[in-house]
NUDO-548115 format. One record per residue (C-alpha): x, y, z. Coordinates in steps of 0.001 Angstrom, whole numbers, plus 500000, padded with zeros to 6 digits. Layout:
N
XYZ...
***
This chain:
651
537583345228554717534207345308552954535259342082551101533733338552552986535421336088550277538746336874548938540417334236546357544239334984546216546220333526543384549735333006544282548987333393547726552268331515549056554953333939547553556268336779549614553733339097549284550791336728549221551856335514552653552233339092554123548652339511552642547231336174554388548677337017557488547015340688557778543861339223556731543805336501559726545018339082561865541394340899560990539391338323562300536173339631561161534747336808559505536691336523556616536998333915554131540146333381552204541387330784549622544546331021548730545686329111545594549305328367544744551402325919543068553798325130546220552685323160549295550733325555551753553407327544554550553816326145558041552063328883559271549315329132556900546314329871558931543819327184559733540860328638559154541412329742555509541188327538552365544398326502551111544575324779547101547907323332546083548488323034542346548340324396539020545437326988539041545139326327535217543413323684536138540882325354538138537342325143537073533939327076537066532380324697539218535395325024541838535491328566542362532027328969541862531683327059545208534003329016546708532272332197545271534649335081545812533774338633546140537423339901545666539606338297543184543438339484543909545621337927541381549854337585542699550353334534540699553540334808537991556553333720536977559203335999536550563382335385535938565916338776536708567131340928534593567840338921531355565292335943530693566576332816529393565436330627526469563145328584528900561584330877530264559341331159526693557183328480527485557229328953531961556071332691531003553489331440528876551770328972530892552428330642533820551476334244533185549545334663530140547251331824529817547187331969533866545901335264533668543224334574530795542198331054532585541504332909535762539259335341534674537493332764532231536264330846534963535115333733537547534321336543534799531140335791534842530058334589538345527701336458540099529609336707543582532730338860542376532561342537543156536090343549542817539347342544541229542909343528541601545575342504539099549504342797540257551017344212537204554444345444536961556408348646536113558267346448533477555435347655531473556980351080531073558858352202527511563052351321529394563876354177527301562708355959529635564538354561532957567968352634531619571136354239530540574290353254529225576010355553531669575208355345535623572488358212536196572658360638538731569123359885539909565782358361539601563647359221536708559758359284538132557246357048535893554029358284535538550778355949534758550681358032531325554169357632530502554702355869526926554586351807526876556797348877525606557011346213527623561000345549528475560671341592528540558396338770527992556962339333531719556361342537531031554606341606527988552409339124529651551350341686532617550233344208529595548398341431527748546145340687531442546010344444531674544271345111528170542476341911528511540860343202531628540094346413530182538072344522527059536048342968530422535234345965531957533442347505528810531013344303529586531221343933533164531642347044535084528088346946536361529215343359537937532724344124539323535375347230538986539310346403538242542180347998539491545886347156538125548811348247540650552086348569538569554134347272541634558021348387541673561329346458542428559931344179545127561614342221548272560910340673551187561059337673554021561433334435552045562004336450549002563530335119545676564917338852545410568442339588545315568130341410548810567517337950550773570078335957548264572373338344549583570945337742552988571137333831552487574686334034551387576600336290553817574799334213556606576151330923554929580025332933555008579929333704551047581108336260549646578234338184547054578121339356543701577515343072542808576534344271539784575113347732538529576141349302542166575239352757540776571525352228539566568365353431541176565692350966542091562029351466543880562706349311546469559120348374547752559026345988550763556713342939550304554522343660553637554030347264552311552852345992548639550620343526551031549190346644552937549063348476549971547036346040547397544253345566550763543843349132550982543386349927547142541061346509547059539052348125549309539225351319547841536419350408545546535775353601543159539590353368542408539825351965539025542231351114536114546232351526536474547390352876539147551688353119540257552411351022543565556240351904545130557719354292547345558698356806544796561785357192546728564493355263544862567490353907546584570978352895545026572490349298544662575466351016546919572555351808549093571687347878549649574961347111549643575504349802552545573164348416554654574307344756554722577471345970555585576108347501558430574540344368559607577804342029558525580721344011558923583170341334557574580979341147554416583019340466551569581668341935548156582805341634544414581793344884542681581669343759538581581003345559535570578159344468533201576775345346529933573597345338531326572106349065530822572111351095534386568492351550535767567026354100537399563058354416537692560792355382540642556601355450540585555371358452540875552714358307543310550874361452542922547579359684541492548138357056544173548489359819547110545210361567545741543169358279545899544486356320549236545428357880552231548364355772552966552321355241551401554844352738551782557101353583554609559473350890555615562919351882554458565536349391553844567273350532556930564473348681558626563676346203556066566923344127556037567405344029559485564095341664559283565150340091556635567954338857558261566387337667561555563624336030559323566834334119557871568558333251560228565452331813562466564537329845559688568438328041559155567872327529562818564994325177562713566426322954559688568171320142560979571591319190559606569763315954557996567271318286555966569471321101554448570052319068551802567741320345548761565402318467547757565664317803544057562455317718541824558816316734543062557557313583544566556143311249541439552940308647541563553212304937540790550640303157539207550851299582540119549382296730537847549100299476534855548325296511532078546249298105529777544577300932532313545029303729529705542003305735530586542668305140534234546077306174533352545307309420531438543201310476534565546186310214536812548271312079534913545633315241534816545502315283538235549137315161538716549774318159536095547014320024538023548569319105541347552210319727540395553281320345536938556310318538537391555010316006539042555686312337536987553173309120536447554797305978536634553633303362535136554207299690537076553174295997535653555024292878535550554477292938531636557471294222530076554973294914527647551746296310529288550034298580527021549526301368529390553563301751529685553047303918526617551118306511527929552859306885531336555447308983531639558223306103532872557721302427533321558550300123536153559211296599535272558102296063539310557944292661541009555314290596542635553220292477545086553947289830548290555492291011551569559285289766550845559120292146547651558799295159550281561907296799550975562957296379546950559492298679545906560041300977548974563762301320548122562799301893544196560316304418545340562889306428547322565308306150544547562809307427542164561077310191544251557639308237544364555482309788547161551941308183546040551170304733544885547841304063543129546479300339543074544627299225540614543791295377540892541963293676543105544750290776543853547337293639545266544461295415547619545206293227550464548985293576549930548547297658549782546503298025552914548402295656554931551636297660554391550075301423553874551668302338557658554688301400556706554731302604553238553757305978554752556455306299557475558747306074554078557417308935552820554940307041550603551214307723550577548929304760549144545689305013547735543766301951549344541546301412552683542596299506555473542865295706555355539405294828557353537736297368554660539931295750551481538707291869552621535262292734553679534605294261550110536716291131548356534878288936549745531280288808548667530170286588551808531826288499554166530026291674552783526648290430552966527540289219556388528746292717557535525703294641555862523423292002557723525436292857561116524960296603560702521600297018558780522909297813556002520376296631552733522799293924550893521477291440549370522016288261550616525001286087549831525758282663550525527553279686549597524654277266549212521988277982546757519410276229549777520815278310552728519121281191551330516216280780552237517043280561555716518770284302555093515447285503553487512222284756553647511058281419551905511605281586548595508788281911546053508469279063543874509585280322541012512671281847542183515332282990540263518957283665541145522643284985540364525570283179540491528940284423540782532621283968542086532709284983545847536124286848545338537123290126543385534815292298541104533844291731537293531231289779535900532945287695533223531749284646535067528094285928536296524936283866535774522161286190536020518705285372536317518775281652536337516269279173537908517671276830540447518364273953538287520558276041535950522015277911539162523758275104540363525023273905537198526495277325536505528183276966539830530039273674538790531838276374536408533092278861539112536004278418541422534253279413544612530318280312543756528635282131545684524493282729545237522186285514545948518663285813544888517701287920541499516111291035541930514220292783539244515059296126539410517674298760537664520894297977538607523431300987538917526990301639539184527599304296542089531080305918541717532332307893544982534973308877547122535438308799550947538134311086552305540314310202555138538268311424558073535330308560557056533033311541555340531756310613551737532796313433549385531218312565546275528674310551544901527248310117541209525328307388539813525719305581536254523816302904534164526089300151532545524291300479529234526801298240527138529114296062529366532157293847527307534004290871529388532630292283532600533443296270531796531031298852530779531876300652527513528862302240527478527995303740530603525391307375531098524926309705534070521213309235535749519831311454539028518979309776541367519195311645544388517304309357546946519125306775546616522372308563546998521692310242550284520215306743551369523615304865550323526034307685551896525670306544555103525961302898554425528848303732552657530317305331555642529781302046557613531748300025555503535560302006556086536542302733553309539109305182551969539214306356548669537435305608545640535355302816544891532608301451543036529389300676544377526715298210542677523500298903543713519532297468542756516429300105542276513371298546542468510138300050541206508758300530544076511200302456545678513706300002546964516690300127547065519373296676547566523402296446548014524900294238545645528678294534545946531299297107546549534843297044544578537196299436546743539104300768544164539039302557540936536504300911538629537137300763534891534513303390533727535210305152536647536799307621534381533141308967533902533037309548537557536100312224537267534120313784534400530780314107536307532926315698539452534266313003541643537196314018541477539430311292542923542912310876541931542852314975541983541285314275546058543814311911546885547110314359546168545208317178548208544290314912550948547985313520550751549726317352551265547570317582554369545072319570553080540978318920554708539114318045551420535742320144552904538317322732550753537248321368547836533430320517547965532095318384545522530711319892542986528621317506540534528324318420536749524841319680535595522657317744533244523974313680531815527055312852530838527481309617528521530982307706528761531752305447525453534877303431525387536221302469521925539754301535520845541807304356519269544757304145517258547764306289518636550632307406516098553963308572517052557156309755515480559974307056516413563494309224517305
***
């Protein structure tokens, strides 16, 4: 393979998995990422990349990380024979603006050498291969045979086939195309009527046949595997090219063989007014360019099929047959009026899972935020006899992730994650000596003392400072502010002593720390759940309202954040949080406080790359987050937060 970094869309189906496990089977140095909408298979190898979600969602800056040399694009959606009203909007999303996203973002990276684009013979004018009476055999398509696609997939694999043509009259200097028209595919784990039929007859049912007398290419998903390596590394082949056996079989001849394998099958042959088929590739152009065919007949095909079936049954236990119905859902708890926090969740979740829900939970019947989340929890208090009612209400409602969001539920969260995640439910918090060393502001500056970590001091008496610190200059000035929680509603900055303490007589439990002249910055990041930091980015609080930035900006400062990753590390944290740091002009650099959670202009975080919410869903499927390096955003970003009016039609 003269390919080092292969991305493969849709590289969990039936094919891509035959493809993954040849290339592991190389071991040759290889790098693979495989991208896919379902959760990776058991036997996905460990050392390739593995990216569950909607690869819509992908961006430049991701794959450019990754920087592929081979591009080989499975991904689609496809329904049999006659396609349903639904299937308008799956086909679009799924196939065409797939296809056009995924070249968008790696048309023009420097890495990519070589791409090869799955297309289908669905492409093909049916006039050509369906009859209204049951043909005597297999009419041979050719790659210049006349056009019209026969269904809306069909349509969308011409679409990516012209579009990719319009690149290469701009790009063929970079990287060279080649488009396999595949034929009537099938395989282990298939979707394909072959292992339906398998599925059933092992379950005892009888099956369905219909059309008994057409002719299909019947192309066997480990040879399409075989055959889309060799013509990817075939590199001077270009442009269409057919992809079967061009040896069609009958329906009878499927049919024939099952019985072989089940002879007590029971079969109901029906007439339908669907038109017979009969189409083969020819694969003269094919022969002339790659010295290798499909072989595997379904004589030997099926027979694997069916062992792949029936070990599979046998390693489901009785308690998990049961489908599972729809796609686990997140919960934000304590909503109120989070609306860019919730917005955020929900684009990760529609990149993670398109079906995939954000629930929105708050004791307010009326919290604002319940009207941009996509079903609302009236939930109870967050204290330990209210357990069992949210974990029940979780399971009831297919919640597998539960996203905190205020400080006064932290404690509750982390104290019960275990437990929360032997039900199936993954929470988005650090553990509960992390949660109250970052709550409390004394314990903090106790702990960074401990470990050498450059906090500023904290105490509870304005005089004990001083026995922290060095004396304290005479004119000394300091801050004031509540020892619990985050916000700074209630902060006295910069105050002498006298006005220190009588600030303090209007806080619950004041604690004091000396003022610093410096620049203060907010330092959004995310620690993963091995203890690594996995992204960090800086931000000024250039306009803050009751104890919020609205108007927050981007600054580089690079020092400082490979000085503070390892005193993050320290603290054991998981997750996102929100880091307050001092720079002082001459090149210091002091702790103030660390909120570990999602801040509220941490939404400018996301947009600069730290991606969190997007981190915690991979990270919750299993999958090592060094699979998606950070990658931060190029030049400053600004974040301003301003009230919006929202206008909907009432049904």
């Amino acid at each position: 393979m003269p390919f080092k970094r292969i991305f493969i869309s849709g590289g969990a189906g039936v094919i891509g998995q035959e493809m993954v496990r040849r290339l592991a089977m190389l071991n040759t140095g290889i790098e693979v990422l495989v991208g896919d909408l379902k959760p990776p298979p058991a036997d996905f190898p460990a050392q390739f990349q593995y990216r569950q979600g909607d690869l819509n969602r992908l961006t430049e800056q991701e794959i450019s990380a990754f920087a592929p040399d081979l591009f080989i694009h499975l991904a689609a959606t496809f329904e049999r024979s006659t396609e349903t009203y639904g299937f308008w909007e799956e086909n679009f999303r799924h196939n065409v603006q797939l296809s056009h996203h995924l070249m968008t973002v790696q048309k023009d990276l420097p890495s990519l050498r070589r791409v090869v684009f799955a297309s289908s013979y669905l492409i093909y004018d049916p006039a050509l291969y369906t009859f209204a009476e049951a043909p005597h055999q297999a009419r041979s398509l050719r790659e210049t045979d006349p056009i019209l696609p026969r269904n809306l997939t069909g349509m969308a694999k011409l679409a990516h086939e012209i579009e990719l043509r319009f690149l290469q009259t701009f790009r063929a200097e970079q990287f060279s195309t080649a488009i396999p028209r595949i034929y009537r595919g099938y395989g282990r784990n298939g979707r394909d009527i072959t292992s339906r039929w398998v599925r059933m007859l092992l379950a005892g049912e009888k099956i369905t046949v219909y059309g008994a007398e057409s002719f299909f290419d019947y192309l066997y998903a480990a040879d399409t595997a075989e055959g889309l390596l060799r013509l990817a590394a075939a590199e001077t082949v270009t442009g269409i090219i057919n992809l079967g056996t061009g040896r069609a079989r009958r329906v009878a001849d499927v049919v024939g063989v099952l019985e072989q394998n089940f002879p007590e099958m029971r079969a109901d042959y029906v007439a339908s007014d669907i038109p017979f088929e009969a189409s083969q590739a020819d694969m003269s152009l094919w022969s002339s360019q790659i010295n290798w065919l499909p072989t595997t007949t379904l004589e030997v095909a099926i027979p694997e099929i069916i062992a792949f079936e029936r070990a599979r049954q046998s390693t489901i236990a009785p308690a998990a047959a049961a489908p599972v119905t729809g796609v686990g859902h997140v919960l934000i708890s304590s909503i109120s009026a989070k609306v860019p926090l919730t917005q955020a969740v929900k684009d990760a979740a529609r990149r993670f899972n398109p079906g995939m829900k954000v629930v929105g939970g708050d004791l307010n019947p009326q919290a604002l935020a319940f009207h941009y989340a996509d079903a609302q929890w009236v939930m109870p208090l967050t204290i330990d006899d209210n357990l069992p009612e949210i974990i029940s209400y979780c399971q009831e409602q297919s919640i597998t992730h539960i996203i905190p969001t205020r400080d006064g539920e932290l404690a509750f969260w982390a104290r019960h994650r275990a437990g929360l995640a032997a039900a199936g439910i993954a929470v988005l918090v650090s553990e509960p000596a992390a949660v109250q060393r970052c709550l409390d502001k004394v314990e903090f500056a106790t702990f960074g003392r401990l470990t050498g970590l450059p906090v500023i001091p904290t105490s509870l008496r304005l005089d004990a400072l001083a026995t922290d610190r060095e004396p304290l200059p005479p004119n000394a000035a300091f801050v004031v502010k509540e020892r619990y929680g985050a916000g700074s509603l209630s902060l006295g900055l910069n105050l002498p002593e006298a006005a220190a303490l009588t600030h303090s007589y209007e806080l619950q439990e004041p604690v004091f720390q000396p003022f610093i002249q410096g620049q203060e910055i907010s330092v959004d990041g995310y620690v993963d759940r091995a203890g690594r930091v996995h992204g960090l980015i800086a931000r000024t609080r250039d306009l803050v309202v009751r104890g919020e930035s609205q108007v927050t900006t981007t600054i580089q400062v690079p020092d400082a954040l490979a000085r503070l990753t390892p005193a993050i590390e320290k603290l054991g944290l998981y997750g996102p949080f929100v880091l307050q740091a001092l720079l002082t002009p001459a090149g210091g650099l002091h702790i103030i406080e660390c909120n570990c959670r999602f801040g509220g202009a941490s939404t400018l975080g996301i947009a600069a790359g730290v991606d969190s919410f997007f981190w915690f869903l991979q990270e919750s499927a299993g999958v090592d987050l060094r699979q998606f390096p950070f990658q931060p955003v190029a030049g400053q970003l600004r974040q301003v937060r301003a009230a919006a009016d929202v206008v909907t039609a009432m049904l």
